[in-house]
C-alpha positions in Angstrom: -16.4 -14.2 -3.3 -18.2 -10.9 -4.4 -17.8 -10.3 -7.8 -17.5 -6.8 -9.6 -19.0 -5.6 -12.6 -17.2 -2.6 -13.8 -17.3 -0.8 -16.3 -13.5 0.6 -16.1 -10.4 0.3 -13.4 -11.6 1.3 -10.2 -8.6 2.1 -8.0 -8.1 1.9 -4.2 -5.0 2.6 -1.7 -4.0 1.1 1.0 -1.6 2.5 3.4 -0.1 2.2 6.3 3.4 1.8 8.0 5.4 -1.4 8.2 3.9 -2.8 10.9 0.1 -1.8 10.9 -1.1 -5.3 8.8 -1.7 -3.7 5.3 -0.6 -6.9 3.2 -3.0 -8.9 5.7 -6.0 -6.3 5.5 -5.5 -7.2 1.2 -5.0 -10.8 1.5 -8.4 -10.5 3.5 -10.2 -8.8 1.0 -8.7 -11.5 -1.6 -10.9 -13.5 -0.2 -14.0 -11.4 -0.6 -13.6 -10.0 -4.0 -11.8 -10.2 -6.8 -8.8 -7.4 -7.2 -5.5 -6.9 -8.5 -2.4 -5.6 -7.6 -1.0 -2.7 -8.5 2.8 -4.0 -8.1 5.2 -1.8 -6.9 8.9 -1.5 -7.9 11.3 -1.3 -4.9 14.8 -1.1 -4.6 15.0 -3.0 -1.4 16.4 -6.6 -1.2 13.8 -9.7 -1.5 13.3 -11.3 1.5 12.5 -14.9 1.5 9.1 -16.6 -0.3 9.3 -12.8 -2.9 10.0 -13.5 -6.6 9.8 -11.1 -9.5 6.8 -9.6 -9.6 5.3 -11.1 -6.1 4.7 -8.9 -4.4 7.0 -5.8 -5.9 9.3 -5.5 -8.8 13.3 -5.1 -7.5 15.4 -3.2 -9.2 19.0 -1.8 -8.0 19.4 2.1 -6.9 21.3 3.1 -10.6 18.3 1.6 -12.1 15.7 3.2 -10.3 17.4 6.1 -10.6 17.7 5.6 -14.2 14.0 5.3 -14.5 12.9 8.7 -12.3 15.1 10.4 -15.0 13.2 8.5 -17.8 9.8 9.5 -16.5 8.8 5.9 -15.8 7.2 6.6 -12.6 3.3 8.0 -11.8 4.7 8.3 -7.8 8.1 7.2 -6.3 9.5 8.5 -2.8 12.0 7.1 -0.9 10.7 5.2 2.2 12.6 3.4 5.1 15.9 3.7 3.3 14.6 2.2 -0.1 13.4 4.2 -3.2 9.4 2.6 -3.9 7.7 3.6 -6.8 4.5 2.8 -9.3 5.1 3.0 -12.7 3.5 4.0 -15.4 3.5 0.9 -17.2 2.1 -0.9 -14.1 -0.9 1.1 -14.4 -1.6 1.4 -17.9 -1.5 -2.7 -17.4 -4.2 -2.3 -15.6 -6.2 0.5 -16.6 -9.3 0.0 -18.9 -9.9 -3.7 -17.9 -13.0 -3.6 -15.8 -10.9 -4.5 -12.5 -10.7 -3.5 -8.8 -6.8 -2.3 -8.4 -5.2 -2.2 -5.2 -2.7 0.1 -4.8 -0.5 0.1 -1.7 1.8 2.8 -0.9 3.1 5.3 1.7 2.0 8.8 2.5 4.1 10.1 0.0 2.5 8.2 -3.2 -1.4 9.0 -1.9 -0.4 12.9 -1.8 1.0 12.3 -5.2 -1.9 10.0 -6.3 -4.5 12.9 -4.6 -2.9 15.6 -7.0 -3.1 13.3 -10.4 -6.0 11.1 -10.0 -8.3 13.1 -7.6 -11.0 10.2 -7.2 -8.7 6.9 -6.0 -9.9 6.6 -2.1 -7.5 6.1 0.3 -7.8 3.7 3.5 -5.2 4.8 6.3 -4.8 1.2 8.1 -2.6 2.1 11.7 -2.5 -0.2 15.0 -3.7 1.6 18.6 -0.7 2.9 19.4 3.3 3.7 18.2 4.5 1.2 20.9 1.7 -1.8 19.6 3.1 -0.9 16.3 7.2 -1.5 17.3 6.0 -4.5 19.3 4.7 -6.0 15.4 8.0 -5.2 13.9 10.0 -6.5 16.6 7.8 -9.9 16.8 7.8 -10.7 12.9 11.4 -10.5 13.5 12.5 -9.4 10.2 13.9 -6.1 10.9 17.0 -5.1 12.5 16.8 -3.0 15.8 18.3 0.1 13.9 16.1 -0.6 11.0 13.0 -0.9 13.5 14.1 2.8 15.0 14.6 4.1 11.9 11.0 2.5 11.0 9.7 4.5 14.2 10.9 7.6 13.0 9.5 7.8 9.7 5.7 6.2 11.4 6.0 9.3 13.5 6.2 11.7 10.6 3.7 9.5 9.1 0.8 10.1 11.4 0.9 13.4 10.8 -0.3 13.3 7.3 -3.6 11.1 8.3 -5.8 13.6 6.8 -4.6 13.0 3.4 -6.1 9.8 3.5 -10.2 9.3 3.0 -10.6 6.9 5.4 -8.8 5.3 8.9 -9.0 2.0 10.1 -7.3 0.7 13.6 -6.2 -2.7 12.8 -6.3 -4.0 16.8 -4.4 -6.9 17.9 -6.4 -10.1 17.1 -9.2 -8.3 15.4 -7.7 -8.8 11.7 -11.1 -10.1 10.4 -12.8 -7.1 11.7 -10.3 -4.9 9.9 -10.8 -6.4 6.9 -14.8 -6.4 7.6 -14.2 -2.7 7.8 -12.1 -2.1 4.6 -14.4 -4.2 2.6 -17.1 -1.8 3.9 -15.7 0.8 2.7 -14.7 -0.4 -0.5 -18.1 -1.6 -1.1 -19.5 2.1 -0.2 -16.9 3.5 -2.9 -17.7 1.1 -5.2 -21.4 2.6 -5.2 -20.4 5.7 -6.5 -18.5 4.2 -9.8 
């Protein structure tokens, strides 16, 4: 495992849609260096092995609504039906303790992120092809088939915002370690310039 010596939080996105391997690509670079997760509050139900905190905070829609009025979040958007959003709190938990912070969120957060924190680099991780993509959803079999067209949709509008984003990877069927090769590259390379 590489280990880090900063001298401040050094934050990286990830992003992609549901489907393109994200959480994979950053239990990959788990293994090669140390990080920590900037963890997300959602408003979506837990699905089964989540708890508290693992890997998102859930919270109902009154109280998420709640806290956009209360100025709780840095970024929130709504996304696949479900509000998502990174707090304030969440980062000042991890700001100014010499750590490499993940941050994964959708289009939506990085154009927010770009605007407040100009610096944080963003990898864009996306599979081949839209059809490769649906094949994902519908073969992890967690999704409904409504849910998975509705999931289309948004992907669409999605990959039209890819030059927000610093950096694309193509996470190709069966080629995960290469992926994650490639993200680690590039976080190394960013890591340079800190």
């Amino acid at each position: 495992m590489v280990k880090t010596k900063l001298d401040k939080t050094f934050f990286f996105i990830i992003s992609g849609p549901s489907g393109a391997g994200e959480d994979a690509v950053i239990r990959g670079l788990g293994k090669k260096i140390r990080l920590k997760r900037v963890v997300t509050t959602v408003t979506r139900k837990k699905r089964t092995g989540e708890r508290e905190g693992r890997p998102y905070y859930f919270v109902s829609v009154p109280k998420f609504k709640k806290m956009i009025r209360e100025g709780a979040f840095v970024e929130w958007a709504k996304v696949y039906g479900d509000y998502r959003g990174s707090t304030k709190k969440e980062i000042n938990r991890l700001s100014g303790k010499k750590v490499l912070a993940l941050w994964k969120i959708d289009f939506q957060g990085v154009r927010t992120i770009k605007k407040q924190m100009p610096g944080v680099p963003a990898v864009f991780i996306c599979t081949p092809s839209l059809k490769i993509l649906e094949q994902r959803l519908i073969k992890r079999g967690l999704d409904s088939p409504v849910v998975i067209k509705n999931r289309r949709s948004f992907t669409k509008k999605w990959l039209t915002k890819k030059r927000i984003y610093d950096y694309t990877v193509v996470n190709r069927e069966g080629r995960l370690d290469k992926t994650v090769g490639n993200v680690f590259s590039i976080l190394k390379k960013c890591l340079l310039w800190v």
